[in-house]
N, C-alpha and C positions, 0 to 999 in steps of 0.2 A: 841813085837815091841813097840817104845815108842810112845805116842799119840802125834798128830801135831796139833798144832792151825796156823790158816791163817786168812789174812784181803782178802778180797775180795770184790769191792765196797766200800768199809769204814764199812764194816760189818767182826765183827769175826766169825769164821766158824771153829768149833773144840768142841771136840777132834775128831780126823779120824788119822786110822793107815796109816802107810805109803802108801799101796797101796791103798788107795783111792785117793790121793796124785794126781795123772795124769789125774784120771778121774773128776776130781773137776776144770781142765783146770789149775794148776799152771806154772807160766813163772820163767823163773831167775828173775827177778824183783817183784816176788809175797814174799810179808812179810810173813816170818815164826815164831812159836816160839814151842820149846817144853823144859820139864826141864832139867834142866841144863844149859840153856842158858842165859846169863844175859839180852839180849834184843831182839827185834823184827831184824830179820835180811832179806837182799833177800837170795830169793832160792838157787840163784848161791854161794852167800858164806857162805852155812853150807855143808859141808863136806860130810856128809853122804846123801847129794842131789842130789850130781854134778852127781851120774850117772843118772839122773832123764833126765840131758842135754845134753848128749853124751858120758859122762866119761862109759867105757865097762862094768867094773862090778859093783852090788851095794855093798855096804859098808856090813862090819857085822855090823849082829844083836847085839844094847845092852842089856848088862843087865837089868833083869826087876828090877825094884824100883818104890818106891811109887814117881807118879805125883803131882805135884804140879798145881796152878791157875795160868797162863798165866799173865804177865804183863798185866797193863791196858795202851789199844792200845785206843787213844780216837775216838773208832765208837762207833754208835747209840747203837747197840742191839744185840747180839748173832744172828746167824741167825739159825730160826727153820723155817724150811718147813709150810708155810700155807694151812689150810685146805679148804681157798677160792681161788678156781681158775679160773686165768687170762679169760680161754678161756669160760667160762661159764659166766663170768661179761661181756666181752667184746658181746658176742653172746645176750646175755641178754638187754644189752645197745642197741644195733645194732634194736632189733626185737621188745621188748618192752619198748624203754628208756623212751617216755613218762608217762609211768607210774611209774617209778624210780624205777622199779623191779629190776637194777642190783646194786641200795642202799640201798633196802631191802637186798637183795642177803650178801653183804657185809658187814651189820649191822649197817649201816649209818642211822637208820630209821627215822630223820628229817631231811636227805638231801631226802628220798624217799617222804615224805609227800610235799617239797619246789615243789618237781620234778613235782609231779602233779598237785600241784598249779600253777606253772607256765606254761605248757600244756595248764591250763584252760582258764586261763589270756592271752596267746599266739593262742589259737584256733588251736593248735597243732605244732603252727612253735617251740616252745622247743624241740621235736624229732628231726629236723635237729640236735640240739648243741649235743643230745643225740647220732645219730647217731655216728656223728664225734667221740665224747668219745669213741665208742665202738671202733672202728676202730682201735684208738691211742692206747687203753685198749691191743689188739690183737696184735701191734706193741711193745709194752716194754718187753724187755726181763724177768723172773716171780720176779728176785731183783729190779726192778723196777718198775713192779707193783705192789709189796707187801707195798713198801717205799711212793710210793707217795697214794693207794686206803686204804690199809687192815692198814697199821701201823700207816698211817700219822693221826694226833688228830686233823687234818679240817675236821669243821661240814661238809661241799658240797667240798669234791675235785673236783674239775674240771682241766682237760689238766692236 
């Protein structure tokens, strides 16, 4: 089966065989691209999709051939699965944020040391702002935690 690449978020996301395809939530309006295709297209208009959207049966299989690299779709960053997870920062932030264990956690380690110092400075009302953080942390779906905590190249992400 030939390999698919997808935008998702403004993130590409690929290669994945067809049937990962549904489980990855793609819509008619999710950009596709695999070879042979001259550009990024929606779902709904490559052929061998449409029964992805209702059409009965799926397309034959093509021929196997060597892949090629995807056009460049201008997002950030391929997307790979992070090994920092949402619900452990946000749980983190939530129970210990004054002490900026969930920017240790995350490898942020001079937003962790800011984190403490301001604790100190604050007499603990920083853990309210920390609290909040976790909360919102727990609230983003995991593309959106990656993008604004794990990827983003701000010293103190905050919100």
């Amino acid at each position: 089966m030939a390999d698919w690449y997808l935008i998702q978020g403004n993130m590409q996301v690929g290669p994945v065989d067809e049937s990962q395809l549904t489980a990855l939530g793609i819509t008619p309006d999710t950009l596709v691209w695999r070879e042979g295709m001259a550009e990024w297209l929606p779902a709904s208009q490559v052929p061998e999709l449409r029964y992805l959207f209702g059409a009965a049966t799926p397309p034959p299989v093509p021929d196997s051939h060597a892949y090629g690299t995807p056009p460049n779709y201008s997002c950030q960053q391929p997307y790979i699965p992070s090994a920092k997870d949402k619900t452990t920062a946000g749980i983190l932030a939530i129970l210990l944020g004054g002490l900026g264990i969930h920017y240790f956690y995350l490898g942020k380690i001079g937003a962790g040391i800011v984190t403490i110092l301001l604790s100190l400075v604050t007499c603990g009302i920083w853990q309210i702002v920390m609290l909040a953080q976790g909360i919102i942390m727990l609230t983003l779906s995991d593309q959106q935690f990656r993008m604004k905590y794990v990827d983003n190249e701000s010293f103190m992400p905050l919100f």
